[in-house]
C-alpha positions in Angstrom: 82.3 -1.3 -11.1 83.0 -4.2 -8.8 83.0 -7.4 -10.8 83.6 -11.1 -10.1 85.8 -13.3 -11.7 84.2 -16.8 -13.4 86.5 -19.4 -13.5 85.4 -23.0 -14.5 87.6 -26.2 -13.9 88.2 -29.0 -16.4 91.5 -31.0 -18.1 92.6 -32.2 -21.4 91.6 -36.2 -21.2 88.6 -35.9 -23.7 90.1 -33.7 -25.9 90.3 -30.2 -27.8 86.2 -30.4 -29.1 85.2 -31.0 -25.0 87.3 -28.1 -23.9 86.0 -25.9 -26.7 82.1 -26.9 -25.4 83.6 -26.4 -21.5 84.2 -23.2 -23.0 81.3 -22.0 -24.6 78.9 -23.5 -22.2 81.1 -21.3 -19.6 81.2 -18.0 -21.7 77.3 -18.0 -21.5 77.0 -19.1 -17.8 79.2 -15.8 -17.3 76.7 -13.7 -19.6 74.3 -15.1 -18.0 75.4 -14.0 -14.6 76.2 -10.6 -15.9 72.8 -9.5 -17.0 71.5 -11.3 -13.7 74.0 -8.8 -11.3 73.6 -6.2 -13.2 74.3 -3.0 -11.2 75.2 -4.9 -8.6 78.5 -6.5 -9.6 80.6 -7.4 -13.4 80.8 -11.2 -14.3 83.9 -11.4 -16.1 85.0 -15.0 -17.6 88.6 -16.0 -17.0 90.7 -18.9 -19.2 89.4 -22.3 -18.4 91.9 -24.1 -15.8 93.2 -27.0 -17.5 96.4 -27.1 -15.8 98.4 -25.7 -12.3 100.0 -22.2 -15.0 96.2 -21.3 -15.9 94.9 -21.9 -12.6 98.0 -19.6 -11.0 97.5 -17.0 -13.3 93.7 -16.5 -13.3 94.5 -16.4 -8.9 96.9 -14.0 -9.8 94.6 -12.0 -11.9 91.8 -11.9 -9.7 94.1 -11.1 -6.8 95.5 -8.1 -8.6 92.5 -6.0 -10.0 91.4 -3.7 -7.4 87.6 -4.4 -9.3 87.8 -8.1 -8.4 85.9 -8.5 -5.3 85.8 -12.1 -5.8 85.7 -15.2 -7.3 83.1 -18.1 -8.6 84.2 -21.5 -9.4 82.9 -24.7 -11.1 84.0 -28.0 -12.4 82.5 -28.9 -15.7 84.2 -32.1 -16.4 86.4 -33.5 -14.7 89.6 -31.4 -12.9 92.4 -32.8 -10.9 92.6 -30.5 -8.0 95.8 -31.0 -7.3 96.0 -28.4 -10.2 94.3 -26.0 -8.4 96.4 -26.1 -5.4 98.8 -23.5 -6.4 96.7 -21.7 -7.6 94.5 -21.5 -4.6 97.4 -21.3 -2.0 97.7 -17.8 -3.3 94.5 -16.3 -3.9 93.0 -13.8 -2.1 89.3 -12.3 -2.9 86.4 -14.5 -1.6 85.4 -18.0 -3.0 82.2 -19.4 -4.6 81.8 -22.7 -4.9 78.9 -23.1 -7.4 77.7 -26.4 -7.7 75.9 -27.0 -11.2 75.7 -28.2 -14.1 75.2 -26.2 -17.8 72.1 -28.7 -18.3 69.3 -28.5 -16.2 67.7 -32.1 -16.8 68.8 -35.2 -17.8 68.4 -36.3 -22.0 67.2 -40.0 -20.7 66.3 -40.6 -24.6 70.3 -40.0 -26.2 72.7 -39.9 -23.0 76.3 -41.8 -23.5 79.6 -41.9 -21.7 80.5 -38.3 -24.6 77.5 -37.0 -22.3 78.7 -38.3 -19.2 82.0 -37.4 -19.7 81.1 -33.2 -20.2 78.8 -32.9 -18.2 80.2 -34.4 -14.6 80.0 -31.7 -12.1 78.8 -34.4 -9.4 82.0 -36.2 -9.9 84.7 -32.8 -10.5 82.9 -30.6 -7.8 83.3 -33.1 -5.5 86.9 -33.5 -6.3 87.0 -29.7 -5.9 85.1 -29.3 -3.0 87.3 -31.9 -1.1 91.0 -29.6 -2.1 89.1 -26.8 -0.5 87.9 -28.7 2.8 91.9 -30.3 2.8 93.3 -26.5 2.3 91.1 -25.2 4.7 90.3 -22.1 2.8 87.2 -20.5 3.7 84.3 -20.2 0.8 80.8 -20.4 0.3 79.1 -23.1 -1.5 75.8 -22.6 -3.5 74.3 -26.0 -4.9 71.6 -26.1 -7.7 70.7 -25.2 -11.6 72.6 -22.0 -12.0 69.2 -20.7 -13.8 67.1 -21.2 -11.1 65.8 -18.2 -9.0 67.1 -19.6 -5.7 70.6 -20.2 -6.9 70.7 -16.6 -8.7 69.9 -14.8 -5.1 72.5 -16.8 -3.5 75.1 -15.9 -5.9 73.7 -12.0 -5.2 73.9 -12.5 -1.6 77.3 -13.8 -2.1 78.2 -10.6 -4.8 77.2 -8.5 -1.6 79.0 -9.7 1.0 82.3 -9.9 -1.2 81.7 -6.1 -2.1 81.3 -5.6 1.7 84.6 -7.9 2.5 86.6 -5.4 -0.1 85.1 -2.6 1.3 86.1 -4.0 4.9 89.7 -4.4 3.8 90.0 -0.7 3.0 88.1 0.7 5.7 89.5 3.4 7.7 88.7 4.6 11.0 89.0 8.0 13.0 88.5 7.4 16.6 87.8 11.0 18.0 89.0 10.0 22.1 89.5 6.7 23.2 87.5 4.0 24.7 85.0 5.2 27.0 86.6 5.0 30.7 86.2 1.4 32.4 84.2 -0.2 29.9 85.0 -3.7 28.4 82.9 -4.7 25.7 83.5 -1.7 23.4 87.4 -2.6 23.4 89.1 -4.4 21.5 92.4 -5.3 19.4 93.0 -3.0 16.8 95.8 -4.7 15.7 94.1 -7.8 15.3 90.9 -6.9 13.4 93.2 -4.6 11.1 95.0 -8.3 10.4 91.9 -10.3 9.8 89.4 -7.3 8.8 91.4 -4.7 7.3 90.1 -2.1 9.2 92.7 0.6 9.8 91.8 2.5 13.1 93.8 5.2 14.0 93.7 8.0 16.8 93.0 11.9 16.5 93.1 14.2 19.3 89.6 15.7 19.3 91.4 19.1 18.5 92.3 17.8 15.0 88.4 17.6 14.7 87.5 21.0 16.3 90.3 22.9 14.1 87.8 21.7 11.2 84.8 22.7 13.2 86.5 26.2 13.5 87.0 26.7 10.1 83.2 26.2 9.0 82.4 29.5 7.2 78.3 31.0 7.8 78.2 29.8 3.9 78.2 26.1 5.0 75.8 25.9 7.4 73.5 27.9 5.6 73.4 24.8 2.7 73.8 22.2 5.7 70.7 24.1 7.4 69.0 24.0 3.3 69.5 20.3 3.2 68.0 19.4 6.9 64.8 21.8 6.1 64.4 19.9 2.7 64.5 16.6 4.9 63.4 16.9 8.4 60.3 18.6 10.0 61.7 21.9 12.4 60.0 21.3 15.6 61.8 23.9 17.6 63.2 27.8 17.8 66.1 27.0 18.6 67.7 27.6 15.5 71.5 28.5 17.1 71.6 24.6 18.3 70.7 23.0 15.2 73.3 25.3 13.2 75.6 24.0 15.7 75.1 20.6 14.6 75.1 21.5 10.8 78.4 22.9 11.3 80.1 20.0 13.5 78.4 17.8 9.9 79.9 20.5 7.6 83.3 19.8 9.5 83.1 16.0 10.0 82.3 15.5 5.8 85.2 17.3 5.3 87.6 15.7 7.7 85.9 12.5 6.5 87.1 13.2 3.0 90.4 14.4 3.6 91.7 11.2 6.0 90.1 9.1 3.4 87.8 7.7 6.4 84.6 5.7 5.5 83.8 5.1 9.8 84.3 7.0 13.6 83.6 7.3 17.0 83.3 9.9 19.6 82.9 10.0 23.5 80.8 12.4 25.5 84.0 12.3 28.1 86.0 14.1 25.9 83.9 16.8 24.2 86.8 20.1 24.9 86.4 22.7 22.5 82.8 21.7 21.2 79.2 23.1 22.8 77.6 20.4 22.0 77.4 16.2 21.5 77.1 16.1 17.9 73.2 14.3 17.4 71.9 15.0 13.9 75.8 15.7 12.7 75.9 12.1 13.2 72.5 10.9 12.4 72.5 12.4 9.0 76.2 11.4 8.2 75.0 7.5 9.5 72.4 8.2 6.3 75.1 9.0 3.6 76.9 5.2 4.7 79.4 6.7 7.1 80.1 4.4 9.7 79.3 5.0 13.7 80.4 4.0 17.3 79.5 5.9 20.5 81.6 6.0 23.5 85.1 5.0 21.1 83.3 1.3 20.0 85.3 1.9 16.5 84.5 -2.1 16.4 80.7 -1.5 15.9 81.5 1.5 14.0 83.5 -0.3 11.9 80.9 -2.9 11.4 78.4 -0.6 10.7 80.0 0.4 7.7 80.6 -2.5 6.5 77.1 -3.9 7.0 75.6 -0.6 5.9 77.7 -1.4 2.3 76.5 -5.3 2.5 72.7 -4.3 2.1 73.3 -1.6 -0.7 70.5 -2.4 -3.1 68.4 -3.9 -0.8 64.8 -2.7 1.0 65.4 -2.3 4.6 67.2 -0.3 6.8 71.0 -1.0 8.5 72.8 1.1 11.2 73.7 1.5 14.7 71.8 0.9 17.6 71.9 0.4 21.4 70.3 -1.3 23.7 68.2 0.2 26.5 65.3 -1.0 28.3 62.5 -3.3 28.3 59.1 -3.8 28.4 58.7 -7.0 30.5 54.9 -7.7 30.2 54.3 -11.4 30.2 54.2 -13.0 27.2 54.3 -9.8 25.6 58.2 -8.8 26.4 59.5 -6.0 24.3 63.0 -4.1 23.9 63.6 -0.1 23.5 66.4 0.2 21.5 67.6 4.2 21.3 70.1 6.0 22.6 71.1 9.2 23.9 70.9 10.7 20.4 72.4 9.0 17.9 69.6 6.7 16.0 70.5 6.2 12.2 67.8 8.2 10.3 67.5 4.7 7.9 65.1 3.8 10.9 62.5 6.4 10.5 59.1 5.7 10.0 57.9 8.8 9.5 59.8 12.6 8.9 62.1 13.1 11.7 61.8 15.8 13.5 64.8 18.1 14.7 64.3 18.8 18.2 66.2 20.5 21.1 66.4 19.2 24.8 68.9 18.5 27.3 70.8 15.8 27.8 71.9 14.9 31.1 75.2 13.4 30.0 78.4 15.3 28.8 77.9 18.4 30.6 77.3 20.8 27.6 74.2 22.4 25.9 71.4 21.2 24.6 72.3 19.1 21.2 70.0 19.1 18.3 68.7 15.8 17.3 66.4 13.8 15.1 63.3 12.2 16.6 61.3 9.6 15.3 59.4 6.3 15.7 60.9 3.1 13.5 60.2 0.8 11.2 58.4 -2.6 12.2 59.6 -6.0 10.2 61.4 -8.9 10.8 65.3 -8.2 11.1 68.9 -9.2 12.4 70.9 -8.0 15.3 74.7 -8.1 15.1 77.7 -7.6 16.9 81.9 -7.7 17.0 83.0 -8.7 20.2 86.3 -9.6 21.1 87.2 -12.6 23.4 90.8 -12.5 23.6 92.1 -15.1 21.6 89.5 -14.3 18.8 86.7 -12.5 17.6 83.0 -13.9 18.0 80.5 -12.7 15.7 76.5 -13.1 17.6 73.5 -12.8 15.2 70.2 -12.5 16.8 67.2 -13.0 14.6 64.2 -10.1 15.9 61.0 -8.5 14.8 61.0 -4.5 14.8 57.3 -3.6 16.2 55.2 -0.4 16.6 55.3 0.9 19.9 52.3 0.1 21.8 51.7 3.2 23.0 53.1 7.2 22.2 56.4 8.3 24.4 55.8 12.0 24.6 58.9 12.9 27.3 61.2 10.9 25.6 62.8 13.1 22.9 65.0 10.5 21.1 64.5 8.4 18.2 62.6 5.3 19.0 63.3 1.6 17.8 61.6 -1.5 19.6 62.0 -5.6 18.8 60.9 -8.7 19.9 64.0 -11.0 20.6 63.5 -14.5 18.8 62.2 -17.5 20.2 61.4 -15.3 23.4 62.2 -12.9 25.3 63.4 -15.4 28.3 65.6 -17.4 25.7 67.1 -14.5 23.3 67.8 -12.3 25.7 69.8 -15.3 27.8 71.5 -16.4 25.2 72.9 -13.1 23.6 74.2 -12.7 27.2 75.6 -16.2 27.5 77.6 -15.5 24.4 78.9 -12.3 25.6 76.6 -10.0 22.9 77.3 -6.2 23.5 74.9 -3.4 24.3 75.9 -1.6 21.3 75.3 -3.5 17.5 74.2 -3.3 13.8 70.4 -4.0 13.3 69.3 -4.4 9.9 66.3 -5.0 8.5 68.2 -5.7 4.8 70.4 -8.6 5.8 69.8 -11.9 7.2 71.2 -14.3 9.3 72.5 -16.5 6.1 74.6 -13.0 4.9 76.1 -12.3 8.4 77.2 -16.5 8.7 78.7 -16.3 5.1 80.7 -12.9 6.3 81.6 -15.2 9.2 82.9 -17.5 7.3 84.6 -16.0 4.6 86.8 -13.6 7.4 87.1 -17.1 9.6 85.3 -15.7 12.3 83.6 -17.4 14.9 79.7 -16.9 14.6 76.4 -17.6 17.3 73.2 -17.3 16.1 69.9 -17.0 17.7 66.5 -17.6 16.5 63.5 -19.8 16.5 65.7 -22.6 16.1 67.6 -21.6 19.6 66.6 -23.5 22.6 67.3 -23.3 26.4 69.6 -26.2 26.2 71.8 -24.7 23.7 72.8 -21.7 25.9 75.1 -23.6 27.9 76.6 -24.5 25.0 76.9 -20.6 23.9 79.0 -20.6 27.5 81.1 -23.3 27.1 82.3 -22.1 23.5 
């Protein structure tokens, strides 16, 4: 199980009966942590740092257990920081700054300078906090009585966006085809977000893939065609198509597990060797957590995964999705968000349906997909983009809604928002700051997990909300 390492701060000027109180109150903070993450992550206690060799080996520790996905820290008394600064210079899981104290309120009635002296997180944190801000190493601070409800779902939020960072730093990627021809914003450096992300994109010839597909014994499908009968409604007699897609699925899982790859694209340009564009093959395998990018974006693919292992544990739903069209009735604006088949089953408000039509795009037969209408709630709309000379993260705050009215010739899974404050201002501003068609909408996470991603990987982050304006979107511009 994933864990996080505890480590609290303090020195040797009041003596061996403070530090052995620093102690204790620590080992229960930890417990208390423990039972609260439960299932979630481990809250393991490390020595308490009373000089530069503890503080280097509890770093070194945390960097050197694959379970470590991160670290919390806290100042009980007191501690220098230039003690820390070895220490720190080498760590690297995620930091947590916890700002608290062991005592909730003050004892106005017996409080002295013995008191005063244990108990002086407002005076060490601060010392702390500044060695962090002078080091310029990214963390996350969470201020408040560690026993208080607020302050234990921060600490949660930050257990799940540490689990996603380590998961992100051992991410690989199959990227089935390249790039889709002449399009920008699905490009990117894979160099660079393998450097600051971890994600390890590679090439394979789209024959590697069909060799798999070849191999699929009538065995296979038959369990692949048991499971999507046991899930999905089948709303069509074409049976031949939808075993086509089972066995492009049975294929995919197993080149998924062989390559060791948690995320992949694919391209209706480069489809030789396969009848159709896989559509529930992918849908389904965007259910089990795999990762997804049409048209070669192994950058939302890659993020999809990621966020997709962020909002584990969590009610809502996370995947891939691309824009489309609108809706522009005044005042009542409104956004179809589909595609041409791929829509992450984690969307479905009711029991898909597996349906057969064309597709007037790739130039093969009629691909089996999964059709539904989505869930309605307020949710988060994310995307990777790269701007040259760095990655920009944009996080747009919308509201999934019904569809106003039944879409009976459209045969393709169905997801509609409201962009946030308006249509006039969201929509502006996602394009000022260069947002992509294609992104991560989740339902799970919320802006405050996707800007504590951005600022533990040092990535540059927009977001747009209520709290956007038209006079900020010359600022998104002029970033």
């Amino acid at each position: 199980m994933s864990k996080l390492y505890f480590i609290v701060g303090s020195q040797d000027l009041y003596g061996e009966e403070c530090l052995k109180t620093v102690a204790d109150d620590a080992r229960q903070m930890a417990e208390f942590f423990d039972v609260k993450l439960k299932g979630n992550v481990h809250v393991e206690l490390l020595p308490t740092v009373e000089n530069s060799e503890i503080c280097i080996a509890n770093c070194r520790k945390a960097n050197n257990d694959d379970d470590c996905v991160g670290v919390i820290t806290w100042m009980h008394t007191f501690s220098p920081a230039k003690m820390w600064i070895k220490g720190l210079s080498q760590l690297r899981k995620p930091l947590l700054h916890l700002h608290t104290q062991f005592n909730e309120k003050l004892p106005y009635d017996s409080i002295d300078m013995d008191f005063m002296n244990l108990n002086q997180a407002a005076h060490g944190d601060r010392e702390y906090g500044f060695i962090l801000a002078r080091m310029n190493i990214p963390h996350e601070v969470v201020a408040g009585y560690y026993k208080h409800d607020d302050v234990v779902k921060k600490v949660a939020a930050f257990a799940d966006v540490a689990r996603a960072i380590a998961y992100s730093n051992q991410l690989k990627v199959a990227t089935f085809g390249n790039n889709m021809r002449e399009v920008a914003v699905t490009d990117g450096d894979r160099v660079e977000t393998q450097i600051r992300y971890g994600w390890e994109t590679n090439y394979y010839a789209l024959g590697d893939l069909v060799a798999y597909i070849n191999a699929v014994t009538d065995a296979e499908i038959d369990g692949m065609m048991a499971l999507y009968r046991e899930k999905y409604t089948m709303n069509t007699d074409n049976i031949e198509a939808v075993r086509e897609q089972a066995k492009y699925e049975a294929a995919l899982e197993k080149f998924i597990s062989d390559k060791g790859v948690g995320a992949f694209t694919d391209t209706f340009q480069d489809l030789h060797g396969m009848k159709q564009l896989p559509g529930i093959a992918i849908q389904d395998l965007m259910g089990k957590g795999i990762g997804f990018g049409p048209e070669g974006d192994y950058k939302i693919s890659a993020l999809s995964a990621v966020l997709m292992e962020m909002s584990k544990g969590r009610e809502g739903a996370t995947g891939f999705i691309e824009d489309y069209t609108y809706d522009l009735t005044a005042g009542s604006e409104l956004e179809l968000a589909s595609h041409m088949l791929e829509v992450p089953v984690a969307f479905a408000a009711n029991k898909p349906a597996i349906e057969v039509h064309p597709l007037g795009i790739g130039g093969k037969d009629d691909p089996a997909r999964l059709v539904f209408d989505g869930v309605t709630g307020d949710g988060i709309q994310v995307t990777l983009v790269d701007m040259g000379d760095r990655f920009r993260i944009i996080c747009a705050d919308i509201e999934l809604v019904k569809q106003p009215a039944p879409m009976p010739k459209l045969p393709v899974a169905r997801i509609m928002y409201r962009h946030k404050p308006d249509f006039a201002i969201g929509t502006a501003a996602w394009c000022y700051a260069g947002g992509a068609h294609h992104s991560v909408v989740s339902t799970a996470l919320t802006r405050s997990d996707i800007a504590m991603f951005a600022r533990l990987t040092k990535t540059e982050l927009i977001t747009i909300g209520d709290d956007t304006t038209e006079a900020d979107l010359q600022k998104f511009f002029m970033k």
